[in-house]
C-alpha positions as CSV (number, residue, x, y, z in Angstrom):
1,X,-12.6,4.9,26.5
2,X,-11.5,4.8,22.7
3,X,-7.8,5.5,22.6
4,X,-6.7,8.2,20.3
5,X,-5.3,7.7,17.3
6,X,-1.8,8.5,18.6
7,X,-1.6,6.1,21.3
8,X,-2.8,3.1,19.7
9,X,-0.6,0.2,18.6
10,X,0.8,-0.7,14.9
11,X,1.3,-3.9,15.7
12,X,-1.5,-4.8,18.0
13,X,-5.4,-4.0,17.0
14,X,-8.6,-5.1,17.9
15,X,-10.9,-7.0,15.7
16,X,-12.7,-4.3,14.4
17,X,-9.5,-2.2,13.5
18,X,-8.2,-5.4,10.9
19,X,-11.7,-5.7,9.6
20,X,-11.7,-2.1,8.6
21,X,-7.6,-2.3,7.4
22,X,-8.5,-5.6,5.1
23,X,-11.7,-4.4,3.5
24,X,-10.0,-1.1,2.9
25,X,-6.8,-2.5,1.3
26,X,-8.9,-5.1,-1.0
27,X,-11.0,-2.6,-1.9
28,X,-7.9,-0.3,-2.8
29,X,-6.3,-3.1,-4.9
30,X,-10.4,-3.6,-7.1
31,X,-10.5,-0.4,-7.3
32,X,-6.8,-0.1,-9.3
33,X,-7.6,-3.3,-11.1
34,X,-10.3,-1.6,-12.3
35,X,-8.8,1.3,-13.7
36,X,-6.1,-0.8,-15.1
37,X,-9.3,-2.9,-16.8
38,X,-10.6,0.4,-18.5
39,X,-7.3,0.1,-20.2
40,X,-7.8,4.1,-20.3
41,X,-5.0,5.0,-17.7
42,X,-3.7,3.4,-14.2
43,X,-3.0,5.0,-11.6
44,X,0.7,6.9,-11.3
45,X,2.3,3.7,-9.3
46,X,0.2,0.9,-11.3
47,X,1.7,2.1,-14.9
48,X,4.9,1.5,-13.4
49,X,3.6,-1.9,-11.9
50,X,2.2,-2.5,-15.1
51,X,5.4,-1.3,-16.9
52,X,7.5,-3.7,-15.1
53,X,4.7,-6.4,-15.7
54,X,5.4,-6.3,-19.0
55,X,9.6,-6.5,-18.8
56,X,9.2,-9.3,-16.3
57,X,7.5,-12.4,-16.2
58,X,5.2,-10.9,-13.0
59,X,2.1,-10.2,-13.2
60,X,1.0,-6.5,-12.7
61,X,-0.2,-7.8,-9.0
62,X,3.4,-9.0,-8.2
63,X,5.0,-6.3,-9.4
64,X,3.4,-4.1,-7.4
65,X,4.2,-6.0,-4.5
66,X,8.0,-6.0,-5.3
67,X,7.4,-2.2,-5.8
68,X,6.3,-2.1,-2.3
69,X,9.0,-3.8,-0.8
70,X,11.6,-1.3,-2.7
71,X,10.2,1.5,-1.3
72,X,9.5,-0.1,2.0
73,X,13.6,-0.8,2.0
74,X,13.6,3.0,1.7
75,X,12.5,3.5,4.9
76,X,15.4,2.6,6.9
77,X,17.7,5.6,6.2
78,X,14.4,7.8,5.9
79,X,13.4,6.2,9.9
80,X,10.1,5.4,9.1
81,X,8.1,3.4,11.5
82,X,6.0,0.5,9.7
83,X,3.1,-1.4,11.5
84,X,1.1,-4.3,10.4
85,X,-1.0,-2.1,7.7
86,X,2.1,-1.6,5.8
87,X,3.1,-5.0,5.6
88,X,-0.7,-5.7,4.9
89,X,-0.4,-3.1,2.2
90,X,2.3,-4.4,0.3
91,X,0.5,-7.5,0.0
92,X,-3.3,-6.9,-0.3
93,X,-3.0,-4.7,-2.6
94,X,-1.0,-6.5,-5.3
95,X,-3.1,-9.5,-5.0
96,X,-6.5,-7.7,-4.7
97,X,-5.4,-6.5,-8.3
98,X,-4.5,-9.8,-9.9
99,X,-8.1,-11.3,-8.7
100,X,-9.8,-8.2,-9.9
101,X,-8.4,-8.9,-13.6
102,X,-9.0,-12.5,-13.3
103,X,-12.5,-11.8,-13.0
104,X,-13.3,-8.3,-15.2
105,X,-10.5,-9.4,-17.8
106,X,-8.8,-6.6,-19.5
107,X,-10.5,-6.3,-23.3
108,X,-14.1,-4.3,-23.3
109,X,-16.2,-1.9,-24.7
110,X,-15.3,1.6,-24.7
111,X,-19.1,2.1,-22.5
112,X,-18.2,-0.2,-20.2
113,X,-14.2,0.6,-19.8
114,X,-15.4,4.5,-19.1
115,X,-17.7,2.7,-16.0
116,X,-14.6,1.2,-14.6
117,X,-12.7,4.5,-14.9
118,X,-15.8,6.2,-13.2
119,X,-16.0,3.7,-10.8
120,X,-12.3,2.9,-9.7
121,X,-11.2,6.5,-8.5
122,X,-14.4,6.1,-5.8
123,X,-13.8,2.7,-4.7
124,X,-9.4,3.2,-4.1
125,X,-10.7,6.6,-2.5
126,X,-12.9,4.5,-0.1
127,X,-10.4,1.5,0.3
128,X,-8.0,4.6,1.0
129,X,-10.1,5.8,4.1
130,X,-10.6,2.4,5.5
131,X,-7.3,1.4,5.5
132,X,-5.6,4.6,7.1
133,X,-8.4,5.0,9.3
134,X,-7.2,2.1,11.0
135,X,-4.3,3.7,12.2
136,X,-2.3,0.5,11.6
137,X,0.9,2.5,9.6
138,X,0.9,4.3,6.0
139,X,1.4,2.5,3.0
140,X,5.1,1.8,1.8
141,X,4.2,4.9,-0.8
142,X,3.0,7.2,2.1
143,X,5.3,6.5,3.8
144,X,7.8,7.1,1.5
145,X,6.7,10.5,1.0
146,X,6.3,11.3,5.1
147,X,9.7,10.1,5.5
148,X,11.3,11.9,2.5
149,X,9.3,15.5,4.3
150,X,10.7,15.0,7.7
151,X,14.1,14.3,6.7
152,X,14.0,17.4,3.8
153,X,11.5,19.6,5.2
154,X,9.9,20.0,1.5
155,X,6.4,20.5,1.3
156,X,4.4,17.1,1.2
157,X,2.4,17.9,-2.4
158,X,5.8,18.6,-4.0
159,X,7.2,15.2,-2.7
160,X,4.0,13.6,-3.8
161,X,3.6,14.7,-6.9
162,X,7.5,14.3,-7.8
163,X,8.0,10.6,-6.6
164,X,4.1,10.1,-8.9
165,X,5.0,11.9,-11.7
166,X,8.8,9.7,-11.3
167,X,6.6,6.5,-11.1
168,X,4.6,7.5,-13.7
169,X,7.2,8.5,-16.0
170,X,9.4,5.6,-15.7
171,X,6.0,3.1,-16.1
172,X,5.1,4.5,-19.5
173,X,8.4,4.1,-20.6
174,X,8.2,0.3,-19.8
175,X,5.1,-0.2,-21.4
176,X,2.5,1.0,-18.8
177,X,-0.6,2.0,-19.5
178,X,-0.8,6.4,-19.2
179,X,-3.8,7.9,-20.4
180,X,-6.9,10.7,-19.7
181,X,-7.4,7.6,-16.7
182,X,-4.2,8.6,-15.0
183,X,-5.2,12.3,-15.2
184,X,-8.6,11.5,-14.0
185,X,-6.8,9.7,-11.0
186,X,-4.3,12.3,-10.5
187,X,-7.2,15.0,-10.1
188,X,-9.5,13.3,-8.9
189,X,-8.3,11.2,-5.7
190,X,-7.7,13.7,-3.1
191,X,-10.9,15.1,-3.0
192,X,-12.2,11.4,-3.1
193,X,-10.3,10.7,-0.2
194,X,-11.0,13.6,1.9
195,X,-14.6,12.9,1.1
196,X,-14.2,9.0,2.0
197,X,-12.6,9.8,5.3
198,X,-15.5,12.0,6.7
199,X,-17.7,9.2,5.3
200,X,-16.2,6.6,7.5
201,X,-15.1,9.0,10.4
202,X,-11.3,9.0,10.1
203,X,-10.8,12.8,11.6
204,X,-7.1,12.7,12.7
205,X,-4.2,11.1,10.5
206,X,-1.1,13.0,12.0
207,X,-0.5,9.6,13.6
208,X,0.3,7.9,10.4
C-alpha cells in the first residue's frame, strides 16, 4: 500500500520518488534559463538572481543558489521543516540554469527569444509538479512563504505576491532583467502548475 503523502519521509524516498524530484528540479532550472535566454523578462526570483549576477562576480546560477540558502536561513525562526528536496532545490536549480545558458547562449532573434518565453513558463510549470509531487519538502521560496502564513496567519497569495514583487523589485534595481516575460510568468504560472500537477497526479500538497 502507497503511503500518503503525509506520512512519508523527507529524508528517505524510494527510487522512483528522487527520479521524479531531479527531473522536476532540472527541468525547473531549463525552464528559467530559458526565460532568462528570451532576454524578454525572468522570472520574479531570477531578475534578482540575475541582479546580483551582475554586482557580483557569480553567475546568475550561483546566485540563485546563495539566494536559496538566504532564505533557507530564514527558516529557523519561521520553524520550517526542510527535507532532501529543499536542499536538492537550492542546488539543481541554480546549476540547471547556468548549463541551460551554456548551451542556448543569451543573444537571439526576437522569433526565437518569444519561443523561449512561450516555452519556459510550461516547462518550470512541469519541473514545478514533479518536484513537489515528490513530497520531498518545498523549495527554500515556498517555504518561505508557508512559514511566513503560519507564523502571521496572512493569506498565502498576499505573502506570495509581496516577497515576488520584493524579489523583483530589488532585481531590477540591480540590473535584472524585468520585462512583458516577468508579467507573462507572473500570470501565467499558477494555472500552469495546477494544470502540471493533474498531468502527473500530484492531488494532495498540504504535506509540503
Amino acid at each position: 500500500m502507497a503511503l500518503a503523502p503525509a506520512t512519508r519521509s523527507r529524508w528517505l524516498a524510494s527510487p522512483t520518488r528522487l527520479i521524479r524530484l531531479g527531473c522536476g528540479l532540472w527541468l525547473f532550472g531549463v525552464g528559467e534559463g530559458l526565460l532568462v535566454a528570451s532576454h524578454l523578462g525572468n522570472s520574479p526570483w531570477t531578475v534578482l538572481a540575475e541582479g546580483v549576477s551582475r554586482q557580483t562576480p557569480l553567475s546568475i546560477g550561483e546566485a540563485t543558489i546563495v539566494i536559496s540558502v538566504l532564505a533557507m536561513l530564514l527558516w529557523i525562526p519561521l520553524r520550517q521543516r526542510p527535507g532532501i528536496g529543499t536542499i536538492a532545490n537550492a542546488i539543481v536549480i541554480g546549476v540547471a540554469i547556468d548549463v541551460t545558458l551554456s548551451i542556448v547562449g543569451r543573444h537571439h532573434p526576437l522569433g526565437l527569444s518569444l519561443a523561449f518565453m512561450a516555452l519556459g513558463v510550461p516547462v518550470v510549470a512541469v519541473g514545478s509538479a514533479l518536484y513537489l509531487g515528490s513530497y520531498l519538502g518545498p523549495g527554500p521560496r515556498d517555504g518561505l512563504m508557508t512559514g511566513i502564513h503560519r507564523r502571521t496567519g496572512r493569506p498565502i497569495a498576499a505573502i506570495r505576491a509581496t516577497l515576488e514583487v520584493a524579489a523583483a523589485t530589488g532585481g531590477f534595481a540591480l540590473g535584472g532583467t524585468f520585462g512583458v516575460g516577468t508579467i507573462v510568468f507572473a500570470l501565467a504560472i499558477g494555472p500552469a502548475v495546477a494544470q502540471a500537477l493533474k498531468l502527473v497526479g500530484a492531488r494532495d500538497l498540504h504535506a509540503l
